[in-house]
N, CA, C and O of each residue as an XYZ file, in Angstrom:
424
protein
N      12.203     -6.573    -17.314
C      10.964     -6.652    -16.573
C      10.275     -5.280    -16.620
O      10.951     -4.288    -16.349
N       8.899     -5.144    -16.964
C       8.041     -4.038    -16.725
C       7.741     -3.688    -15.696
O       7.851     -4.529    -14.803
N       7.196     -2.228    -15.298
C       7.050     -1.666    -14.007
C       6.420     -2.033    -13.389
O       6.522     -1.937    -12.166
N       5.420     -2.662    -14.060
C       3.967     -3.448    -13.913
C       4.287     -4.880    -13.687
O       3.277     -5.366    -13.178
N       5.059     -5.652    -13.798
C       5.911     -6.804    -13.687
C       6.205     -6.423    -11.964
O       5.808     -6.964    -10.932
N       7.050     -5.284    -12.213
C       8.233     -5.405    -10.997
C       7.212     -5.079     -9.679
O       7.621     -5.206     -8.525
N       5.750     -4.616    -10.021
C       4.942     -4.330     -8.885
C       4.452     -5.700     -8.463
O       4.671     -6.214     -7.367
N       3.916     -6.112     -9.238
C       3.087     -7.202     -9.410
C       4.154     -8.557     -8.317
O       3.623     -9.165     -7.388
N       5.547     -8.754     -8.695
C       6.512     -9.454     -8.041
C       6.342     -8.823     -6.635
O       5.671     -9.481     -5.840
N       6.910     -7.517     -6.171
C       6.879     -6.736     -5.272
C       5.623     -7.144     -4.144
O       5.689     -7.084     -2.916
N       4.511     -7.559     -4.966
C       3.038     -7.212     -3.928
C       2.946     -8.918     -3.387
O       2.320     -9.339     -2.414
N       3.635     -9.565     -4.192
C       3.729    -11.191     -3.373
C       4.406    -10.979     -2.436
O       4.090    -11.911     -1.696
N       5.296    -10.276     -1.805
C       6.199    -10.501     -0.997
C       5.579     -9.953      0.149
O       4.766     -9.043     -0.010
N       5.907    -10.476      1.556
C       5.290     -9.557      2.665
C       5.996     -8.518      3.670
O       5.871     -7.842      4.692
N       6.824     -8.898      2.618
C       7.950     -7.378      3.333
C       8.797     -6.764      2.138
O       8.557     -7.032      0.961
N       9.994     -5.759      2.631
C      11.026     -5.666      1.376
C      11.930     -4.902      1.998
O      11.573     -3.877      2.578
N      13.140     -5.273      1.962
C      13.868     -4.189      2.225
C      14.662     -3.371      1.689
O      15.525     -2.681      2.231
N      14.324     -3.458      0.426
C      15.053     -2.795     -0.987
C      14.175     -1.416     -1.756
O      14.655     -0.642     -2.584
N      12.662     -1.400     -1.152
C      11.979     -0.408     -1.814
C      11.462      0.390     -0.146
O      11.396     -0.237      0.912
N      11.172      1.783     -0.304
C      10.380      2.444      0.756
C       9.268      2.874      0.459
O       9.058      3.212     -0.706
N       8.425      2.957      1.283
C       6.869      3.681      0.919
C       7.294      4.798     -0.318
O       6.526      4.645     -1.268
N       8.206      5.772     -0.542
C       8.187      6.818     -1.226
C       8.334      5.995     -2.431
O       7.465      6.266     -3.260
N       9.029      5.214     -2.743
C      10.028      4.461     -4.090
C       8.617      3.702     -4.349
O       8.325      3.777     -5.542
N       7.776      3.081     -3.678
C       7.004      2.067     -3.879
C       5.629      2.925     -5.162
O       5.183      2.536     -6.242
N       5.342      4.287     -4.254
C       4.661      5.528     -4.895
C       5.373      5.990     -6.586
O       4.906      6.366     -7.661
N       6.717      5.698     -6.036
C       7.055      6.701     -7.569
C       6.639      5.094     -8.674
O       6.050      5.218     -9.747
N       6.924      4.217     -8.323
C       6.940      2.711     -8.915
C       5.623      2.920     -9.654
O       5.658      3.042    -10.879
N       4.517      2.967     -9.027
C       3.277      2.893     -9.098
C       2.699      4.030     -9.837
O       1.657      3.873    -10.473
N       3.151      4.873     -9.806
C       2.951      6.125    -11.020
C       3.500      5.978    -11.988
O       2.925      6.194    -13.054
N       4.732      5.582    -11.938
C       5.195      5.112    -13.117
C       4.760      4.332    -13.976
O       4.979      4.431    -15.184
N       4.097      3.479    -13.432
C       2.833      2.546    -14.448
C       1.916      2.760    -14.468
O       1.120      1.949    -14.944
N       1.489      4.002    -13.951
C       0.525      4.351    -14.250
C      -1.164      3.972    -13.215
O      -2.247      4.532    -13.386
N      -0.854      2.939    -12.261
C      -0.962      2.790    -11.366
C      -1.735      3.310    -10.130
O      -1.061      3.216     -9.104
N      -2.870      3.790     -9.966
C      -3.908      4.762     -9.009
C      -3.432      4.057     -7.958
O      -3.443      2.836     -8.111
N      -2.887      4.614     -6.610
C      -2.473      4.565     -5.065
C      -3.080      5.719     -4.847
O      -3.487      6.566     -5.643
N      -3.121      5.636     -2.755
C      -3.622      6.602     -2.407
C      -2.347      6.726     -1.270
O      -2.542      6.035     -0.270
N      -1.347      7.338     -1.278
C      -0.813      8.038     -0.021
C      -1.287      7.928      1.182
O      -2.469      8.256      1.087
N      -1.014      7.614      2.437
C      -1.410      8.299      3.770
C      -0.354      7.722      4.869
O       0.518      6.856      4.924
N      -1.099      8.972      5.934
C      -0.231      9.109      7.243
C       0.102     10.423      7.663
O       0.435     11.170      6.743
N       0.102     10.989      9.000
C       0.317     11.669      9.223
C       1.100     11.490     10.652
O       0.735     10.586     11.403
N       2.507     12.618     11.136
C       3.052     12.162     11.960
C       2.914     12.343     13.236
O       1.734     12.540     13.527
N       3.530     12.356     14.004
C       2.422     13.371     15.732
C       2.490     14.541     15.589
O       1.856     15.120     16.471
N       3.066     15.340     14.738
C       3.004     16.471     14.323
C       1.708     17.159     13.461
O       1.251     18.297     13.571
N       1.381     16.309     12.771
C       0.151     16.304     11.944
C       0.543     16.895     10.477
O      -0.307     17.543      9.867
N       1.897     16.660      9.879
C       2.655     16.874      9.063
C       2.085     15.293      8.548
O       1.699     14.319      9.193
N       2.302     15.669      6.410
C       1.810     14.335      5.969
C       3.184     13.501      5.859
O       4.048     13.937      5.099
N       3.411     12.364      6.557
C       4.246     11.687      6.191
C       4.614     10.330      5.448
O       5.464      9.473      5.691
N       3.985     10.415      4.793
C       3.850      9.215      3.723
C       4.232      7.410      4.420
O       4.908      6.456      4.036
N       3.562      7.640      5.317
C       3.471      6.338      6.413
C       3.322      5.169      5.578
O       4.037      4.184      5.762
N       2.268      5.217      4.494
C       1.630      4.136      3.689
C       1.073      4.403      2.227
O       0.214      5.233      1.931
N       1.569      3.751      1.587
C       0.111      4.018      0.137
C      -0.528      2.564      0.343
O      -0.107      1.544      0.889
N      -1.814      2.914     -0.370
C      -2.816      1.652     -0.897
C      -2.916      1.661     -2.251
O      -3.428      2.614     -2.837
N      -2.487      0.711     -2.815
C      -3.440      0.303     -4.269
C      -4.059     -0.708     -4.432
O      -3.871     -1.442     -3.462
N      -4.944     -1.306     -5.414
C      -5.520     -1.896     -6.280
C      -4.614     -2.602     -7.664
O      -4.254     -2.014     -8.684
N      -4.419     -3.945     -7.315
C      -3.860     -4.999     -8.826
C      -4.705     -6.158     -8.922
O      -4.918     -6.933     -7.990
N      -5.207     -6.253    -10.154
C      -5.731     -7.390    -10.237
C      -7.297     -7.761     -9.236
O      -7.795     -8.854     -9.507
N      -7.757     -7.234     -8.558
C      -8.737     -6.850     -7.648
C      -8.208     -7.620     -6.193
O      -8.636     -8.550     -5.509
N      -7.180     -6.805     -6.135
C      -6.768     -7.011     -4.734
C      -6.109     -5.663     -4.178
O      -5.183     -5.030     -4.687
N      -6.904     -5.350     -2.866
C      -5.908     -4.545     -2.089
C      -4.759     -4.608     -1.844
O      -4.343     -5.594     -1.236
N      -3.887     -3.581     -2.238
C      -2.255     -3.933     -1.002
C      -2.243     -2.362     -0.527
O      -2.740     -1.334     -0.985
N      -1.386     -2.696      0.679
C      -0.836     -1.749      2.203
C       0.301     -1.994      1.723
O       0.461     -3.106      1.219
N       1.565     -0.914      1.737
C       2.746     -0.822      1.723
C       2.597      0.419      2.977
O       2.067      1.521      2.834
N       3.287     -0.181      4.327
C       3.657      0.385      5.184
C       4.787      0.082      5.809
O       5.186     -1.061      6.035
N       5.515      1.455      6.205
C       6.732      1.752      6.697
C       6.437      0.541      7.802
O       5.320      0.289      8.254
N       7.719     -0.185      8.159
C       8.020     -1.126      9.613
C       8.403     -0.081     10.807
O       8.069     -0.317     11.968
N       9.165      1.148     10.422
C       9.229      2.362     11.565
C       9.231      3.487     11.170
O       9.266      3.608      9.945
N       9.202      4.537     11.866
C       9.202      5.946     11.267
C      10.060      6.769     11.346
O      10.394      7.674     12.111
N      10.569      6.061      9.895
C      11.291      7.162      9.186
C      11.215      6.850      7.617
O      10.994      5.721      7.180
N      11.424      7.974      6.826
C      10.859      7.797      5.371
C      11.900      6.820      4.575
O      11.726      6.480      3.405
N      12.847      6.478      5.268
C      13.803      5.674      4.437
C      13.387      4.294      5.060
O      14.154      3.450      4.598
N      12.648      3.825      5.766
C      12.640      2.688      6.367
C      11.907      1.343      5.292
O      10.773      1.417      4.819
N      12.659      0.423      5.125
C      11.697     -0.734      4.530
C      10.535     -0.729      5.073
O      10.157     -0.180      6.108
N       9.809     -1.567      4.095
C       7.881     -2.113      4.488
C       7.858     -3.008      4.808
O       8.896     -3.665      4.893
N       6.656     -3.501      5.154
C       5.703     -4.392      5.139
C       5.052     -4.610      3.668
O       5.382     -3.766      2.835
N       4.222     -5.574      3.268
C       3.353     -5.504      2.660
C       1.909     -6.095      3.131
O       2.029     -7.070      3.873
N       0.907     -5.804      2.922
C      -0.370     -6.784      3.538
C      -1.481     -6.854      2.498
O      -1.760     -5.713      2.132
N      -2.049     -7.577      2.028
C      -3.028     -7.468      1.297
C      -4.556     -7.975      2.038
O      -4.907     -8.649      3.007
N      -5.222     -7.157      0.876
C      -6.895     -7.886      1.360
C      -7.740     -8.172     -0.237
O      -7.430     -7.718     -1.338
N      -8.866     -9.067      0.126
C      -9.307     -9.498     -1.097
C     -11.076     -8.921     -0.848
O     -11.858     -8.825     -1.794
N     -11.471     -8.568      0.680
C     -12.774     -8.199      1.061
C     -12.731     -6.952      1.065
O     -13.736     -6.534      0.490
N     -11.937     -5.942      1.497
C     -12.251     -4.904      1.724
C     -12.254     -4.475      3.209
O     -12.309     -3.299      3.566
N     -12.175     -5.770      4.225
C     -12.256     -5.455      5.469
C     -11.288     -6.135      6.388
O     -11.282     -5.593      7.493
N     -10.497     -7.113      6.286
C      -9.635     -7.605      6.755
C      -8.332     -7.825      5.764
O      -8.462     -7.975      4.549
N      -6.706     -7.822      6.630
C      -6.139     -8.102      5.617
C      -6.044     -9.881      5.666
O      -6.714    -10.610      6.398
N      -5.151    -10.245      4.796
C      -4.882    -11.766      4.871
C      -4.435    -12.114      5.787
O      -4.484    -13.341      5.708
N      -3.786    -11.721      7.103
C      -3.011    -12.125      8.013
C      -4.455    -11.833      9.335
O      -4.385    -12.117     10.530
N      -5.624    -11.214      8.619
C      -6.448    -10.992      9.686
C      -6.896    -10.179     10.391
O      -7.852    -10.388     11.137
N      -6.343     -9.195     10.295
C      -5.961     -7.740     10.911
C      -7.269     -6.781     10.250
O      -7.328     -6.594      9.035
N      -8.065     -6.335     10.984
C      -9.163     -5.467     10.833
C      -8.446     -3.830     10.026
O      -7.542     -3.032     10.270
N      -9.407     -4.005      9.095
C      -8.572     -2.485      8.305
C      -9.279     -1.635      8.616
O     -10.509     -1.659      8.659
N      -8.480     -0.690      8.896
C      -9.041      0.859      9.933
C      -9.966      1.766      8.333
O      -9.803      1.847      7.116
N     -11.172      2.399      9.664
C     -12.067      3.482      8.419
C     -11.614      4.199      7.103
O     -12.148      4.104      5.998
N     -10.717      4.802      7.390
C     -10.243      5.328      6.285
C      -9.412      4.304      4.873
O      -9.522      4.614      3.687
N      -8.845      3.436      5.238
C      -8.262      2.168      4.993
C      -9.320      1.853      3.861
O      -9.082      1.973      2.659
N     -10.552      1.421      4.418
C     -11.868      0.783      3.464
C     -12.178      1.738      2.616
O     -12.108      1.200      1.510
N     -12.623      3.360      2.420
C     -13.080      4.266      1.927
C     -11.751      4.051      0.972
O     -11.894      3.541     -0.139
N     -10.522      4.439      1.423
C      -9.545      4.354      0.043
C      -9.527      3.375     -0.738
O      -9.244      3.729     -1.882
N      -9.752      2.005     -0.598
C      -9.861      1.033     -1.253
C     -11.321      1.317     -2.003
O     -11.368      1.246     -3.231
N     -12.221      1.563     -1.417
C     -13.495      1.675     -2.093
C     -13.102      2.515     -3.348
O     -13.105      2.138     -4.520
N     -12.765      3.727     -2.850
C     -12.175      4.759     -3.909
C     -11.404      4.159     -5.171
O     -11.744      4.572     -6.279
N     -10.457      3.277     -5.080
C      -9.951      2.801     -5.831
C     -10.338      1.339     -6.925
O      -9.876      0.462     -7.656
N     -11.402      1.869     -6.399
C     -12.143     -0.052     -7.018
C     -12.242     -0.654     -6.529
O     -13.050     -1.445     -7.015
N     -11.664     -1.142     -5.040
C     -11.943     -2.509     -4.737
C     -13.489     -2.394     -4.086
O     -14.023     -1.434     -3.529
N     -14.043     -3.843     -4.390
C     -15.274     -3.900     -4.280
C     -15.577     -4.509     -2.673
O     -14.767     -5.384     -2.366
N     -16.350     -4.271     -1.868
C     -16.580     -4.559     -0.206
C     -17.312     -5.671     -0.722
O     -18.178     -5.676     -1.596
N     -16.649     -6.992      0.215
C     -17.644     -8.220     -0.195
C     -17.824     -8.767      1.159
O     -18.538     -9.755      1.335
């Protein structure tokens, strides 16, 4: 299976407990893959809380379920730019990174 395969499998799922936000990042570079990192902790240290990318013209959220950097995700996707599929209003910065990355606001 390609890296691009193993993402693509990965982004159907709505959780995982086999990859972490960091592993999900190296995945996604590895194919080459444009994500955007974010999060910061109450410290204001960056802690890699979440990346966003762009497949196929769909958003996905890979975010930590708790905080700590080893912790399984979530996954959530969106197809507008402003809600994910489960409904959930995507915060300001959220939309600008997706914009950034191609996805188109519909």
């Amino acid at each position: 299976m390609t890296t691009v395969a193993a993402i693509k499998q990965l982004s159907k799922q709505s959780s995982s407990t086999s990859i972490t936000v960091l592993g999900m990042i190296q995945l996604l570079n590895d194919a080459g893959i444009k994500n955007i990192p974010m999060g910061y902790d109450s410290w204001g240290s960056f802690s890699y809380s979440q990346t966003l990318y762009v497949v196929e013209n769909i958003g996905y959220i890979v975010r930590r379920k708790h905080d700590s950097k080893n912790a399984s995700v979530n996954i959530l996707n969106t197809k507008d730019c402003l809600r994910t599929e489960c409904g959930k209003q995507l915060r300001e910065n959220e939309i600008k990174a997706f914009k950034a990355l191609g996805l188109a606001l519909k």
